[in-house]
PLY file of the C-alpha trace (Angstrom):
ply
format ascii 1.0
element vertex 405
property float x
property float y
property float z
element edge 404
property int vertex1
property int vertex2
end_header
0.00 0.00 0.00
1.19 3.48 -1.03
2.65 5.82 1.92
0.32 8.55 0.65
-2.89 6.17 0.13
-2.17 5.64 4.31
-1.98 9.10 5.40
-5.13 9.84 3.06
-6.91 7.34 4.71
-5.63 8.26 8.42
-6.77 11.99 7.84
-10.54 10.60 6.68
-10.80 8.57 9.60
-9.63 11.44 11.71
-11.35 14.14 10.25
-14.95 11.86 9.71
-14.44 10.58 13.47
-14.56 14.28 14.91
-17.46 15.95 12.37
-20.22 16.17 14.89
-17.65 17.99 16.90
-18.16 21.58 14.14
-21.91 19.99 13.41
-21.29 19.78 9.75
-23.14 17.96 7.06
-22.56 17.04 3.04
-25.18 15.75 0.41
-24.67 13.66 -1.63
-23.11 11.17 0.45
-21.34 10.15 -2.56
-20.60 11.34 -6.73
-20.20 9.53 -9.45
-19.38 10.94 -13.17
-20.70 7.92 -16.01
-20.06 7.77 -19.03
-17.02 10.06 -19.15
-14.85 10.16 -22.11
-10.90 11.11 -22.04
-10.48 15.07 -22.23
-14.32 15.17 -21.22
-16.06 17.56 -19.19
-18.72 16.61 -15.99
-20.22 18.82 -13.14
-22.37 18.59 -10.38
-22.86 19.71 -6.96
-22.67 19.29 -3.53
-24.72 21.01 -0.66
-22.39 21.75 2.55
-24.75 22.90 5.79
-24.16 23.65 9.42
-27.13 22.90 11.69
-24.61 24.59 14.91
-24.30 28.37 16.04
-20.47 28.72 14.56
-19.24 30.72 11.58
-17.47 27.82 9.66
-13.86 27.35 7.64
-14.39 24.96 5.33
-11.22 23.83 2.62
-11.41 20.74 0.28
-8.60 18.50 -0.39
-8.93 15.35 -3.21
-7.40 11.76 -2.85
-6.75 8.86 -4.84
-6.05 8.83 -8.98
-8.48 10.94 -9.73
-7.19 13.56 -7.34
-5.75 16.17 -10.62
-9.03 15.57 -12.02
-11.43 17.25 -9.94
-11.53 21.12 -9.29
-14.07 23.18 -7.47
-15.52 26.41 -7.85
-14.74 26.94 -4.43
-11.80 25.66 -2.22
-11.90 27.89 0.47
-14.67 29.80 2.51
-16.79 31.01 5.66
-20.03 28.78 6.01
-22.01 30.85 8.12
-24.25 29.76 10.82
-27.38 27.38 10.51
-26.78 27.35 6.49
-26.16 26.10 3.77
-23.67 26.46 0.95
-23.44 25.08 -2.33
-20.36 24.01 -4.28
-20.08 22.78 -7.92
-17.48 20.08 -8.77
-15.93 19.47 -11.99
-14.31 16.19 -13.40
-11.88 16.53 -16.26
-10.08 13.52 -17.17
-6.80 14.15 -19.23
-6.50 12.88 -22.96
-4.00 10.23 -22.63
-6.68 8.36 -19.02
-7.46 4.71 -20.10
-11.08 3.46 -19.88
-12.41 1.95 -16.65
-13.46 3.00 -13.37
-11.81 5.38 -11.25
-12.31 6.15 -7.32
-10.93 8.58 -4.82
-12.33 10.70 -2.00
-13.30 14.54 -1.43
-12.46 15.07 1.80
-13.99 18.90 3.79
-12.10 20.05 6.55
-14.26 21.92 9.02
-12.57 25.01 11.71
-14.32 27.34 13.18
-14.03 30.72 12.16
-12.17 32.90 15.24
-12.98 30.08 17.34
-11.74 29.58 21.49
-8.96 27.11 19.93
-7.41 30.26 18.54
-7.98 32.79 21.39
-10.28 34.64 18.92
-7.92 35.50 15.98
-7.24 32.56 14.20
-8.63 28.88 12.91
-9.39 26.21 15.30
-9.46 22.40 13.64
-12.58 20.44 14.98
-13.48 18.15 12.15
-14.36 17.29 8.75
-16.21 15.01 6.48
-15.05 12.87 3.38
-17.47 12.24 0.35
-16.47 9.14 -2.31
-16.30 10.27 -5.95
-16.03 7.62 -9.05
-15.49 8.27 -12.55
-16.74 6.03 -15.07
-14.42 6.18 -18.46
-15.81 4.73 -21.75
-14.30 5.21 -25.61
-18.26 5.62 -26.27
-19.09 9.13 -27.89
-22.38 9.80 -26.82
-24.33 13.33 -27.89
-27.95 13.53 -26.60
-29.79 16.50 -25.33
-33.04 17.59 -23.88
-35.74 20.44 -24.08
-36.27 21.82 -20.50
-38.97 24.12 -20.90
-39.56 27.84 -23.03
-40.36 31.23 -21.99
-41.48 34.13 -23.93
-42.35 37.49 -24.06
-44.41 40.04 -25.22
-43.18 42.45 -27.92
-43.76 45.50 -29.88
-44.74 46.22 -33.46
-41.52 46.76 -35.53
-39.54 44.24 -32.72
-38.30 41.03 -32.64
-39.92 38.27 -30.77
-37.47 36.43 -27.84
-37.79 33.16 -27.14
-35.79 31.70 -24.16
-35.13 27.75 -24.33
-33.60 25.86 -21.39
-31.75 22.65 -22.92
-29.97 20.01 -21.15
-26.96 18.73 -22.18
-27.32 14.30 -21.20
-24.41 13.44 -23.42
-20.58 13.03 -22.83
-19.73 15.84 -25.33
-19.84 18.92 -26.12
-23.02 19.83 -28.57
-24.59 22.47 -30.46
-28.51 21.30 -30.13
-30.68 22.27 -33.08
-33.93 24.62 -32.04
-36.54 24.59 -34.42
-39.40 27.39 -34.13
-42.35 28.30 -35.84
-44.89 30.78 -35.14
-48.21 30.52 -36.39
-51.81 33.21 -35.78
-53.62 33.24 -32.81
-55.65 29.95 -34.17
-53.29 27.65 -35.34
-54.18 28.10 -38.77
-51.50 29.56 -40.87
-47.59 29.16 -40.08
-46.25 32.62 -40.47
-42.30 31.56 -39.83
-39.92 29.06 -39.60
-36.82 29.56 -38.43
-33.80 27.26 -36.70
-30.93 27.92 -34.75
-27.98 25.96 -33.69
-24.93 28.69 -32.15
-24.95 27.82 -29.01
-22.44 25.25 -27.39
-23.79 23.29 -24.24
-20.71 21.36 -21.77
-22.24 17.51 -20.92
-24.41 17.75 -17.69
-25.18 21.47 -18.08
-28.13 23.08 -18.62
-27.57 26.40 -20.54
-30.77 29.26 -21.21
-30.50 29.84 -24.89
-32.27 33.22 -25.97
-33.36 32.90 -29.56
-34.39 36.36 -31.07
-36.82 36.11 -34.22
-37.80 38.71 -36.41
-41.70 39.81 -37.09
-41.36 41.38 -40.13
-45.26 43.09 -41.02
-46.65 41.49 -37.88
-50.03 43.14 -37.07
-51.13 43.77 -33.36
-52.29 40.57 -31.64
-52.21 37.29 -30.22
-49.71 34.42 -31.92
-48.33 30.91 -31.11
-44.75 30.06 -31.00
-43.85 26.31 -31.58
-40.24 25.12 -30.29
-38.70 21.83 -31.14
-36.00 20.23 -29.27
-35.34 16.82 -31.05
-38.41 14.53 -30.33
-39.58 17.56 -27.69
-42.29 19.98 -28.07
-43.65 22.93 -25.91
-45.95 25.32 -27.26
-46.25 29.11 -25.97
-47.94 32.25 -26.50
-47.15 36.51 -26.89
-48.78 39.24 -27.41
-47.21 41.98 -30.43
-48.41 45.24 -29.32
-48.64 48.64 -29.95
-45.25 50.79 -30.60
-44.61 52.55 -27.23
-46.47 49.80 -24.77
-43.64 48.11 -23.56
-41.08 49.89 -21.13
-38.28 50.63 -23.28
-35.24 51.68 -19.98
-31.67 51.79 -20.44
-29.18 52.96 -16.88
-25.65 54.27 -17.50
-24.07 52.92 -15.15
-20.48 53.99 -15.20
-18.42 56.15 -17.19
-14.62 55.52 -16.64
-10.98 56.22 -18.33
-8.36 53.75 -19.09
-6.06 56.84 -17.73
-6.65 59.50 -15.66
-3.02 61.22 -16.28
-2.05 61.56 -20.07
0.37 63.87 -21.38
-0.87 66.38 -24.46
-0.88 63.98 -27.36
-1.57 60.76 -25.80
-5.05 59.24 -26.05
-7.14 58.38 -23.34
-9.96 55.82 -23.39
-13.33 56.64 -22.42
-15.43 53.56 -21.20
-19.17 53.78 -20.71
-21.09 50.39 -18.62
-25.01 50.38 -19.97
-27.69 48.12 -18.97
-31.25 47.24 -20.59
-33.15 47.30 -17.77
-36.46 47.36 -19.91
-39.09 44.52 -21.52
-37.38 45.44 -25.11
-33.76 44.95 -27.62
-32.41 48.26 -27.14
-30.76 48.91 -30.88
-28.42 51.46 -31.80
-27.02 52.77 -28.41
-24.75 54.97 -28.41
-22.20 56.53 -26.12
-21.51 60.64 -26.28
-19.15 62.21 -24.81
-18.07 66.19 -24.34
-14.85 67.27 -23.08
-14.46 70.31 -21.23
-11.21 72.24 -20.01
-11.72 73.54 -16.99
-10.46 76.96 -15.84
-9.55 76.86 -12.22
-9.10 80.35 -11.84
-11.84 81.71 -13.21
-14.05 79.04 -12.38
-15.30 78.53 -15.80
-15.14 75.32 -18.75
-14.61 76.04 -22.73
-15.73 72.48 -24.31
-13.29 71.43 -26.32
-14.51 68.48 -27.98
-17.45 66.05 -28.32
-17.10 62.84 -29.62
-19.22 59.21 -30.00
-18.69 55.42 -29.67
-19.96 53.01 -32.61
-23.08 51.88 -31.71
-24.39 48.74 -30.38
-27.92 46.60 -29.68
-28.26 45.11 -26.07
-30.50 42.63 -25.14
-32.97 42.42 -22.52
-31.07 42.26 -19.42
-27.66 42.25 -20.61
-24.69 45.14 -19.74
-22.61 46.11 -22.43
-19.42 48.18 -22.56
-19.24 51.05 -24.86
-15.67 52.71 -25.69
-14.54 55.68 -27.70
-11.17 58.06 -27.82
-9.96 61.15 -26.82
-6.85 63.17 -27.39
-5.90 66.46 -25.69
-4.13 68.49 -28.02
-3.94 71.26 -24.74
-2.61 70.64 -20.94
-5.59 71.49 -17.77
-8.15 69.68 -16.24
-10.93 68.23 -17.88
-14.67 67.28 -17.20
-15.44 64.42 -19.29
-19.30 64.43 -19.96
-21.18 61.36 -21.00
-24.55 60.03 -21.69
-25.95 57.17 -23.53
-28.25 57.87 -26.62
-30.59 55.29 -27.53
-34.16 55.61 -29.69
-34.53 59.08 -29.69
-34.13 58.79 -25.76
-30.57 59.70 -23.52
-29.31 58.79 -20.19
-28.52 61.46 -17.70
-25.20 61.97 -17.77
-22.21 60.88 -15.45
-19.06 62.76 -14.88
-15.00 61.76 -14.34
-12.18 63.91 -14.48
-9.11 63.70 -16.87
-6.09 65.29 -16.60
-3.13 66.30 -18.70
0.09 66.83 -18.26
2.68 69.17 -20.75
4.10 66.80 -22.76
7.86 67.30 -22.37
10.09 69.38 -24.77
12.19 67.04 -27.12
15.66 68.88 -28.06
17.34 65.86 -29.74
15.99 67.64 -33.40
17.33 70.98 -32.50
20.40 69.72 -30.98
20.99 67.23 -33.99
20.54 70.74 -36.54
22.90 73.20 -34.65
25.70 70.55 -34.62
25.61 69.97 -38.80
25.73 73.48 -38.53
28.31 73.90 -37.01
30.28 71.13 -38.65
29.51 72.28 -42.13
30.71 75.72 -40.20
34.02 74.24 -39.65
34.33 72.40 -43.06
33.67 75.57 -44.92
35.73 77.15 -42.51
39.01 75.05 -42.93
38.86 74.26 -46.51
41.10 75.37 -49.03
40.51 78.40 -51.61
41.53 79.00 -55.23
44.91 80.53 -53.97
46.29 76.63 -52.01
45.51 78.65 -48.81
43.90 77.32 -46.23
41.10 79.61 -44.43
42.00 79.26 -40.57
39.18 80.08 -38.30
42.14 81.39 -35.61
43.10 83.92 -39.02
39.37 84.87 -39.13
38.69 85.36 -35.38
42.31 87.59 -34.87
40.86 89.87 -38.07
37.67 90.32 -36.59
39.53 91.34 -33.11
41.72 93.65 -35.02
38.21 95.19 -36.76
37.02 96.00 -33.47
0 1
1 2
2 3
3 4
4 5
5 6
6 7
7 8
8 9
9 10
10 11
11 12
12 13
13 14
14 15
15 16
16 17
17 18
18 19
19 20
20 21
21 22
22 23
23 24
24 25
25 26
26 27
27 28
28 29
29 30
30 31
31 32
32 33
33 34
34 35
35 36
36 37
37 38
38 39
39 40
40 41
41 42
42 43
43 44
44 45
45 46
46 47
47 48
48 49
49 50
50 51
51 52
52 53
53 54
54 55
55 56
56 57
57 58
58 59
59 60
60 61
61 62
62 63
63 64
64 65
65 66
66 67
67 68
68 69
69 70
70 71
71 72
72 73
73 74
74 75
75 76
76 77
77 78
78 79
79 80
80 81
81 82
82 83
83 84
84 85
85 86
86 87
87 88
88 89
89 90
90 91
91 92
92 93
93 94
94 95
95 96
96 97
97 98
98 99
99 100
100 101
101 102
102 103
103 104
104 105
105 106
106 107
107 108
108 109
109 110
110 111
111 112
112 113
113 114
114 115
115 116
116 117
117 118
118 119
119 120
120 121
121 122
122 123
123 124
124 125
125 126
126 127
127 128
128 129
129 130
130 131
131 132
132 133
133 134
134 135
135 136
136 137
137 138
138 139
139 140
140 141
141 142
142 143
143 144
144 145
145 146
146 147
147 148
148 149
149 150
150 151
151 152
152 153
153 154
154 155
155 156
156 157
157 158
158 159
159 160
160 161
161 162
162 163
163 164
164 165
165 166
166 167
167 168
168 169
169 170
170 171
171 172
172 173
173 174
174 175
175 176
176 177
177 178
178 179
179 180
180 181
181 182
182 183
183 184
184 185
185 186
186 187
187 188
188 189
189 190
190 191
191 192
192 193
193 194
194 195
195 196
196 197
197 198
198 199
199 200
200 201
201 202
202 203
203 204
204 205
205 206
206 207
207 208
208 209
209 210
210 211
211 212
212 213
213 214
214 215
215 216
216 217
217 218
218 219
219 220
220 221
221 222
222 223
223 224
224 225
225 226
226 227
227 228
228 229
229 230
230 231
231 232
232 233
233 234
234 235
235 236
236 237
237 238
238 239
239 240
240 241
241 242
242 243
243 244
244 245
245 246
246 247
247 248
248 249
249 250
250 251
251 252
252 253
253 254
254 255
255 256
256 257
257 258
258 259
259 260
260 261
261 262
262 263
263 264
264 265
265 266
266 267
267 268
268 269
269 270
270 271
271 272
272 273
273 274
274 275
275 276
276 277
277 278
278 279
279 280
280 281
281 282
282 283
283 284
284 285
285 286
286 287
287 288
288 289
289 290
290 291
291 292
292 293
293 294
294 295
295 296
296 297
297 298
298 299
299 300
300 301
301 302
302 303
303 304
304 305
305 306
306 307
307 308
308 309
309 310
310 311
311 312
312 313
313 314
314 315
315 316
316 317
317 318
318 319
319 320
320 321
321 322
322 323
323 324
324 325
325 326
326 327
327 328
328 329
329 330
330 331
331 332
332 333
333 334
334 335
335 336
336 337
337 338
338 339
339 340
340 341
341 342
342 343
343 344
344 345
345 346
346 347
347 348
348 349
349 350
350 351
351 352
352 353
353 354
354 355
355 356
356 357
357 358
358 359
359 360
360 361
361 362
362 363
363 364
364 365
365 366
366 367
367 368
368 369
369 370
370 371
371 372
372 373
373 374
374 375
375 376
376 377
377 378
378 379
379 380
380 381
381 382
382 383
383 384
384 385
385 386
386 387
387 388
388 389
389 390
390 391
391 392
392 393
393 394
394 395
395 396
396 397
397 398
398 399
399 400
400 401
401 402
402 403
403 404
């Protein structure tokens, strides 16, 4: 038996043996990743709770084989308490594993949190639990996925419709699942589109939201069907397209930031603006603006200097984009940078930050690098030869100009 398989196995016992001591409990009891295939990808999760009064330390640690194959999303934090924490765990075997079965042990070590062991500062150690993990490996590719359910919702003449379908990924690879949709009038009757979409990649064991956005090109106020197909499954929902203007159309600048806040005249700064669609519709074309004002601190005034735009962008419902765009100060001084989002004939109120420039520094390499060939075509002129063999000496020159004086 391996030296390290032994002290594994001694900390388990010693750590399992004293968990009622920190009143600490782990569900499952046990994992286990089937069907894995080399270089694959597996998650799931386990629930960590404290039924006791203490604010908890909990740290993982992996044994057996499988031991560089399973990560966590987190290794280290406080379970606070009477609650309950929940932790995903990944299995990734390497390339190169052989098929067969595979077993090792998570093991949770338990300290309270600025406990008496520590006089109030530190980590006392008072126990621990161990869960058993095995991973199944099999040369079997195996791509299969589910349809979870669909959401919808409402829209606007002149919008898109947005469809939200929850797949789950029961395979061993990695997929691209095929979503059919077709959206017919309010009875059934006619199919007005059919559309299908297959861009987004799902891991095995995941469950991803995919948001499908669908055109309604000429669609008249009123009631419709949509019709989603996931392989063999089929849900059916319904939305309402209503009048321009119904719908809350809301966008929130939320930030406005520089890259730098000290440039020198010359050098570009970046101007950053975070915007969120916090309303029931796409937001399209937004827009960042930005004016640039010099501030004059003696006189209390500002002289705008500049305005300038981002390219502009569509953002989803719900989603936080980053728009970007440049400026340059050609002049040193303080300046108020000024920026609002415009979006559909609406704008943000603006937000404020402060850039400042700095002189750029005087160069004299160029003028030094002129008066020197100067001087030395001075000095050649100077010292060269004339018609007569003579040879023009500069000390000649300077003693006749003395003597002129």
């Amino acid at each position: 038996m391996k030296k390290s398989t032994i002290i594994y196995g001694l900390l388990i016992i010693l750590i399992t043996g004293t968990a009622s001591a920190v009143n600490i409990g782990v569900s499952p009891a046990s994992l286990t990743f089937d069907n894995m295939i080399p270089g694959g990808y597996s998650e799931t999760t386990l629930f960590i709770s404290t039924s006791g009064d203490d604010r908890l330390q909990i740290g993982f640690g992996i044994s057996g084989p499988i031991k560089d194959w399973i990560s966590f999303n987190e290794t280290d934090f406080i379970l606070e308490p009477r609650s309950t924490k929940t932790v995903v765990v990944y299995a990734r075997p390497p390339l190169d594993a052989a098929g067969g079965n595979y077993s090792g042990d998570i093991y949770m070590r338990a300290s309270r949190y600025g406990g008496v062991e520590s006089g109030g500062t530190g980590l006392g150690v008072s126990g621990g639990i161990s869960v058993g993990v095995t991973i199944t490996l099999t040369g079997i590719r195996i791509e299969n996925y589910k349809l979870v359910g669909v959401s919808v919702k409402d829209t606007e003449i002149g919008f898109p419709v947005r469809f939200t379908v929850d797949i789950s990924n029961i395979g061993n690879i990695r997929t691209k699942p095929g979503i059919h949709i077709e959206i017919y009038d309010k009875n059934e009757k006619n199919m007005l589109i059919s559309s299908d979409y297959a861009d987004t990649e799902i891991l095995p064991t995941k469950t991803e939201s995919v948001n499908v956005e669908v055109p309604l090109t000429d669609f008249k106020v009123g009631n419709y069907i949509g019709k989603i197909q996931v392989k063999e499954d089929k849900q059916k929902v319904i939305f309402n397209v209503l009048e321009r203007g119904t719908l809350a159309l809301k966008g929130i600048l939320k930030q406005i930031r520089l890259n730098k806040i000290w440039v020198e005249t010359g050098e570009t700064s970046k101007v950053e603006a975070v915007f969120e669609n916090k309303g029931d519709l796409l937001i399209e074309g937004a827009k960042l603006k930005v004016e640039a004002y010099l501030i004059d601190e003696k006189y209390g005034t500002e002289k705008l200097m500049k305005t300038f735009e981002s390219d502009s962008l569509n953002v989803p419902i719900g989603q936080e984009i980053t728009l970007s765009s440049y400026f340059t100060p050609q002049q040193e001084g303080r300046y108020r940078m000024t920026g609002y989002i415009t979006y559909s004939g609406k704008n943000t109120p603006p937000k404020d930050t402060i850039l400042n420039v700095l002189a750029k520094p005087t160069n004299y390499l160029p003028y030094i690098i002129i008066i020197a060939i100067i001087l030395a075509a001075l000095i050649v002129y100077l010292t060269r030869k004339g018609e007569d063999g003579r040879t023009r000496r500069f000390k000649k020159i300077w003693s006749d100009y003395l003597s002129l004086k």
